[in-house]
N, CA, C and O of each residue as an XYZ file, in Angstrom:
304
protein
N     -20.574    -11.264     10.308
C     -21.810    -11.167     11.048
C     -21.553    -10.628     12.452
O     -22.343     -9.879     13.028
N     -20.555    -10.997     12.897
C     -19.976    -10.513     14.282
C     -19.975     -8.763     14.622
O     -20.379     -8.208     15.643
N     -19.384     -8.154     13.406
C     -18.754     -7.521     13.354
C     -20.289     -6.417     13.016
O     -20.313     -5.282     13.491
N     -21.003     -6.740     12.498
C     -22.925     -6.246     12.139
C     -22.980     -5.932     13.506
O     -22.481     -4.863     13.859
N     -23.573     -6.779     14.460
C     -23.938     -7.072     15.924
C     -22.980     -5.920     16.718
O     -23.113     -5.244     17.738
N     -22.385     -6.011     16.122
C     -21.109     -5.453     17.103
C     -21.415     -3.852     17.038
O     -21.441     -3.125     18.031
N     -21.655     -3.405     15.618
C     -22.250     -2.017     15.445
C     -23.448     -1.867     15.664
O     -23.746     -0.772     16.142
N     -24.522     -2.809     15.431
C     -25.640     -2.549     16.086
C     -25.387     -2.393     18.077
O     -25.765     -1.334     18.576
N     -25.015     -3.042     18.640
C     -25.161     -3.277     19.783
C     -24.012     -1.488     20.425
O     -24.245     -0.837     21.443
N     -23.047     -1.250     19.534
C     -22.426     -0.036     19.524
C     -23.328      1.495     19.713
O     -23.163      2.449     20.474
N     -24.463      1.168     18.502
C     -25.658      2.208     17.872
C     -26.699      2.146     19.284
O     -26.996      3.178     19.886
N     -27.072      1.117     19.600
C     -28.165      1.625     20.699
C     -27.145      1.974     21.665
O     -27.312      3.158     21.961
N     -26.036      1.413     22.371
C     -25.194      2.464     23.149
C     -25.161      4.118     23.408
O     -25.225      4.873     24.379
N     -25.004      4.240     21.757
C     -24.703      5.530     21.779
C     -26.494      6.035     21.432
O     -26.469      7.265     21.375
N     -27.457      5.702     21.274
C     -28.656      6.361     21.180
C     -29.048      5.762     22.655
O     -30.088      5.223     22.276
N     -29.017      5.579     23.483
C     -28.955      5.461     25.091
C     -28.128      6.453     25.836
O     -28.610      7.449     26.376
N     -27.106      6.200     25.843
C     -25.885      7.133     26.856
C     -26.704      8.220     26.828
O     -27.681      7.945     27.525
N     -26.812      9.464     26.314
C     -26.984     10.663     26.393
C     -28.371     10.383     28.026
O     -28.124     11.042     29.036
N     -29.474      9.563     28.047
C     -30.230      9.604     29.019
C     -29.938      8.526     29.909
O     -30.856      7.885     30.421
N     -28.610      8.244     30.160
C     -28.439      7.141     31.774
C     -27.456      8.046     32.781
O     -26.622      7.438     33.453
N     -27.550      9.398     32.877
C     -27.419     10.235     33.767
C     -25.732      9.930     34.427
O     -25.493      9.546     35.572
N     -24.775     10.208     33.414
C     -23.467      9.824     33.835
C     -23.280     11.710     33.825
O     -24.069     12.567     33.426
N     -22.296     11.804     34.264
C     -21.593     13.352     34.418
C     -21.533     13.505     33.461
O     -21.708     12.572     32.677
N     -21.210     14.957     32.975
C     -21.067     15.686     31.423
C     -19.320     14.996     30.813
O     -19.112     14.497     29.707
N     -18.305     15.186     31.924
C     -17.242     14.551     32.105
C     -17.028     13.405     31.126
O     -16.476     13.314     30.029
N     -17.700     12.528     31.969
C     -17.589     10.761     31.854
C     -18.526     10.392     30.494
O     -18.301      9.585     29.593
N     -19.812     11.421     30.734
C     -20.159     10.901     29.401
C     -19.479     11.045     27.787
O     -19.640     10.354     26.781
N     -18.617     12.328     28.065
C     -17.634     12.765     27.218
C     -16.645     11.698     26.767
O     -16.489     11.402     25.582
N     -16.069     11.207     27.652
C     -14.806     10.160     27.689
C     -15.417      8.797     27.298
O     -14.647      7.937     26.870
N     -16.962      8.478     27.426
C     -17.878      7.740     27.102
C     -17.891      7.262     25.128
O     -17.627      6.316     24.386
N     -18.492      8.964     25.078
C     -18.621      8.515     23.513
C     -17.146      8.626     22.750
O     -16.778      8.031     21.737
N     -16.492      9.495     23.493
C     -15.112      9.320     22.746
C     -14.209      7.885     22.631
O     -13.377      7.483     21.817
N     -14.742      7.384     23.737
C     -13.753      5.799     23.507
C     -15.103      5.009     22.357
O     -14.604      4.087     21.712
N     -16.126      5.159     22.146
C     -17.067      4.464     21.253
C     -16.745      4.901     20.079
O     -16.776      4.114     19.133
N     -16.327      6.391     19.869
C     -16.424      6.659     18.751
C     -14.435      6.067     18.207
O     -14.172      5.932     17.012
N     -13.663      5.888     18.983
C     -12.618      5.198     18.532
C     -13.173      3.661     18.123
O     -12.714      3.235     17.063
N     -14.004      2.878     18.761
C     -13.948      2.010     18.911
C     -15.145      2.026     17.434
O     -15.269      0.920     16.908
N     -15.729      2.841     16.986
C     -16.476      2.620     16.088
C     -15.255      3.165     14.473
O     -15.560      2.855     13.322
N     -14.459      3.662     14.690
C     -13.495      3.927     13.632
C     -12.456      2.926     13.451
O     -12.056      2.715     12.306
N     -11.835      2.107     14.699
C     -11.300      0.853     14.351
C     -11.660     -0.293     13.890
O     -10.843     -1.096     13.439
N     -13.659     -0.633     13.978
C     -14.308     -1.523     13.315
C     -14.400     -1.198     11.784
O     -14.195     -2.026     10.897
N     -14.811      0.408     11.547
C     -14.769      0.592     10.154
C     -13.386      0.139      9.518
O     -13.297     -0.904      8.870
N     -12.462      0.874      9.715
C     -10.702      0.315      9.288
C     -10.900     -1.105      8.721
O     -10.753     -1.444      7.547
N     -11.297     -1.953      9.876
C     -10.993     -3.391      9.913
C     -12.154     -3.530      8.510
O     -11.980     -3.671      7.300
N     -13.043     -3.441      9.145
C     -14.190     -3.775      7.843
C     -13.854     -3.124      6.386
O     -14.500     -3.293      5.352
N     -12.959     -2.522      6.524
C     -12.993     -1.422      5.272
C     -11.310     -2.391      4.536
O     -11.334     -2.839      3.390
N     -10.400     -2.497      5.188
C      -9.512     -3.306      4.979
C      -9.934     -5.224      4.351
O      -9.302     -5.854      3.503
N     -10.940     -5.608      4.993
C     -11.765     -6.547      4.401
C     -12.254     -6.164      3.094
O     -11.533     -6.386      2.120
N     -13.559     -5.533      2.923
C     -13.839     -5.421      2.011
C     -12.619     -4.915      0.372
O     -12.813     -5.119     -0.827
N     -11.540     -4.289      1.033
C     -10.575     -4.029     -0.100
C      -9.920     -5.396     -0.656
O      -9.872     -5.573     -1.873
N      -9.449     -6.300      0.182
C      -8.729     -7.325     -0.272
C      -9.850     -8.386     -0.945
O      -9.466     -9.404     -1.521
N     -11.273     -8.042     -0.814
C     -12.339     -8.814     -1.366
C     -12.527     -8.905     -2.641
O     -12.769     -9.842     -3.402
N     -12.292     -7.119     -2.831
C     -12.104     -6.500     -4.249
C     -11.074     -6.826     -5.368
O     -11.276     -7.073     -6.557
N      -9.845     -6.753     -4.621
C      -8.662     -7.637     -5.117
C      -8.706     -8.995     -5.815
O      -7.981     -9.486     -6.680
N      -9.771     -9.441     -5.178
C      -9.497    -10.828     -5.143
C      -8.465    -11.959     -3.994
O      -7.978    -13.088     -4.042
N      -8.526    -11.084     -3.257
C      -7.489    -11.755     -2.276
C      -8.483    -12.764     -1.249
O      -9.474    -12.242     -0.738
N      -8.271    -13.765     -1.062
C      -8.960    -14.193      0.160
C      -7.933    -14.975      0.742
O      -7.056    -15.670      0.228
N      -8.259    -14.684      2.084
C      -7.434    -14.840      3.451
C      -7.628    -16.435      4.273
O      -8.418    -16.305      5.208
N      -7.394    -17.070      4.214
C      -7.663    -18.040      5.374
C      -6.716    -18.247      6.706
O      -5.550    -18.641      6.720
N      -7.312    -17.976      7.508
C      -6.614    -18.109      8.784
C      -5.932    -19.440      9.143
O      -4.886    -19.546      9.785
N      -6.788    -20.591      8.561
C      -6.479    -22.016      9.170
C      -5.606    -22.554      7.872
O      -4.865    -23.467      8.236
N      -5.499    -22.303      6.695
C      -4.739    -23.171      5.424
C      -3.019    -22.543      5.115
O      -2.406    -21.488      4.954
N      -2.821    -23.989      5.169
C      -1.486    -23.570      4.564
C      -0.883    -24.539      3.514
O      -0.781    -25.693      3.931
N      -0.451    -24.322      2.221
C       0.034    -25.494      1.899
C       1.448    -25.922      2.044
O       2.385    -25.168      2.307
N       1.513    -27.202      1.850
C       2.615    -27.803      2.330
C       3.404    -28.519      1.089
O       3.603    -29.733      1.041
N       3.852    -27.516      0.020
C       4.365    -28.309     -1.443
C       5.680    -29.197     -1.284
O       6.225    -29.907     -2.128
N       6.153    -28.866      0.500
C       7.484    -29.538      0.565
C       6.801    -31.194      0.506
O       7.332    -31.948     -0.310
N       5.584    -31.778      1.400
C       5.293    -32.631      1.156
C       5.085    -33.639      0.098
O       5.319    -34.846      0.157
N       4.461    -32.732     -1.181
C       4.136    -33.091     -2.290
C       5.376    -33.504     -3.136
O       5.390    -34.455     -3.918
N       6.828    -32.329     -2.771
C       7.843    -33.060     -3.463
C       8.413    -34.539     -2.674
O       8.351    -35.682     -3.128
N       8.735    -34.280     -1.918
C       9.204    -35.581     -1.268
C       8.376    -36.334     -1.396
O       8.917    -37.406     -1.125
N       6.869    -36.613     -1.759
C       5.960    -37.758     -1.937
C       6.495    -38.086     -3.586
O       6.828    -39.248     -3.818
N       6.541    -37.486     -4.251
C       6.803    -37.477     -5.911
C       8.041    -38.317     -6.082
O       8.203    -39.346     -6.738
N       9.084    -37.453     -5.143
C      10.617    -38.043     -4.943
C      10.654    -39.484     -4.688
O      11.306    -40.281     -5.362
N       9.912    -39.784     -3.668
C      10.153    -41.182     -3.523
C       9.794    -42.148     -3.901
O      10.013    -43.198     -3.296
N       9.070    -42.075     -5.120
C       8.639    -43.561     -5.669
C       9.607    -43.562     -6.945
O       9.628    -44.532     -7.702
């Protein structure tokens, strides 16, 4: 959802800039860092959606811990 917002809020940027009266220059260097910044969100999003396909899912916070489980087994 972040990552939605993030291109919307990207999209009126770039349908704005052209009329907030920056130099031809700056506005240049303007959309060129947006338009990187709009090809590294696709990547990312596009790298998501592949491992979705896979079947892969990612959790940032889980890990298991099977060393626990043996040493719990072990000791009774």
């Amino acid at each position: 959802m972040l990552k939605a917002r993030i291109f919307l809020i990207l999209g009126i940027w770039v349908a704005v800039l052209p009329y907030l009266g920056f130099p031809s220059t700056l506005k240049s260097i303007l959309f060129s860092v947006t338009g990187l910044v709009f090809i590294y969100l696709s990547f990312i999003i596009y790298k998501d959606s592949k491992n979705i396909k896979k079947g892969k899912k990612t959790f940032d916070n889980f890990s298991e811990n099977i060393d626990f489980l043996k040493k719990e087994i072990t000791s009774e």
